[in-house]
C-alpha positions as CSV (number, residue, x, y, z in Angstrom):
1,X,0.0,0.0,0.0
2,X,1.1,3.4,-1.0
3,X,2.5,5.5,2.7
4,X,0.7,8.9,1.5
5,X,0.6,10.1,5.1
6,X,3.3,13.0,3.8
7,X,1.0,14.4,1.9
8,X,-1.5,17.6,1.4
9,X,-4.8,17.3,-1.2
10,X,-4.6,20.9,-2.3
11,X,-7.0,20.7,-5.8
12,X,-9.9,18.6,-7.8
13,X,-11.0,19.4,-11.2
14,X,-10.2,17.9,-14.4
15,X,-7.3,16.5,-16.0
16,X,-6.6,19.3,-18.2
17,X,-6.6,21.7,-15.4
18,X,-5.2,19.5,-12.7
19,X,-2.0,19.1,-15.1
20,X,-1.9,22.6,-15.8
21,X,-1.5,23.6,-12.1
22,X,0.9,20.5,-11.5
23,X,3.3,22.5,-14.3
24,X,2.8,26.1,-12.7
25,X,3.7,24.0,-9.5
26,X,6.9,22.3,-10.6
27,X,8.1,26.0,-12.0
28,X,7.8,27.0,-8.0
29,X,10.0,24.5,-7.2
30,X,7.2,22.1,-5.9
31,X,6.7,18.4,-6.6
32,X,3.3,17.3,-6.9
33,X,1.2,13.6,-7.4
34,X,-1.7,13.6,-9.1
35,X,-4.2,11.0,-8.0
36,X,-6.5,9.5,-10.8
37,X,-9.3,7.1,-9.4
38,X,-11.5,7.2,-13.0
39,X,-8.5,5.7,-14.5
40,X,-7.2,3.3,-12.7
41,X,-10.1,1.9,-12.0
42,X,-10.7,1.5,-15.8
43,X,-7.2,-0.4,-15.8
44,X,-8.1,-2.5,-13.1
45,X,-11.6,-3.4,-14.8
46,X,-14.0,-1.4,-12.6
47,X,-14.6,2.4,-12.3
48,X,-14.0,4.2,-9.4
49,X,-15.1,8.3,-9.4
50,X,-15.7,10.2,-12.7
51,X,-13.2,11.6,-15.0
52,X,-13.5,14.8,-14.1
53,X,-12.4,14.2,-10.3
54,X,-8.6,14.3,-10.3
55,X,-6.4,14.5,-7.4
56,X,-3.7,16.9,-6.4
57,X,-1.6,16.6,-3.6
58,X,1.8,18.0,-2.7
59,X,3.9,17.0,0.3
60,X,3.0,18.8,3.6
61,X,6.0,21.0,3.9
62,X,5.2,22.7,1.0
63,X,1.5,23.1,1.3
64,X,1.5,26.2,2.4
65,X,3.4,27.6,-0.6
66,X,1.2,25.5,-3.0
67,X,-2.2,26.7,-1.3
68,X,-1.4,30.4,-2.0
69,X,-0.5,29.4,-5.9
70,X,-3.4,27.3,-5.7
71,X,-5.4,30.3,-4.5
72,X,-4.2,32.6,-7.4
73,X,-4.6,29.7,-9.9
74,X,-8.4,29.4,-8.8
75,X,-8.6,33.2,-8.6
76,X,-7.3,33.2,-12.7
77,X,-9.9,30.7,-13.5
78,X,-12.6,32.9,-12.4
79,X,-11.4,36.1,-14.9
């Protein structure tokens, strides 16, 4: 079993948009893991949550960091 007690869920939304921020992330100098139920439950031959309802987490010492650039992200989808 994956040890994910390091981590920090810090977004939902689609793919698109959940890779997007992961790259803005990774330009902060934060490493993020996105967590895709829909499609590895297709792999596995059942289907667990929707495609449109992907993880991202980040590692709790940089939450804080990725919350505020989460928080301006969310702010830019809104314009």
């Amino acid at each position: 079993m994956e040890d994910t007690s390091d981590l920090v869920h810090i977004f939902c939304n689609t793919q698109l948009t959940v890779n997007h921020l992961k790259n803005i992330l990774a330009e902060n100098g934060i490493t993020s893991l996105i967590k895709n139920d829909y499609e590895s439950g297709n792999a596995a031959g059942f289907v667990a949550g929707t495609s449109a309802n992907i993880d991202l987490y980040v590692q709790k010492v940089d939450g804080a960091n990725a919350k505020d650039i989460v928080e301006k992200f969310k702010a830019s989808l809104q314009e």
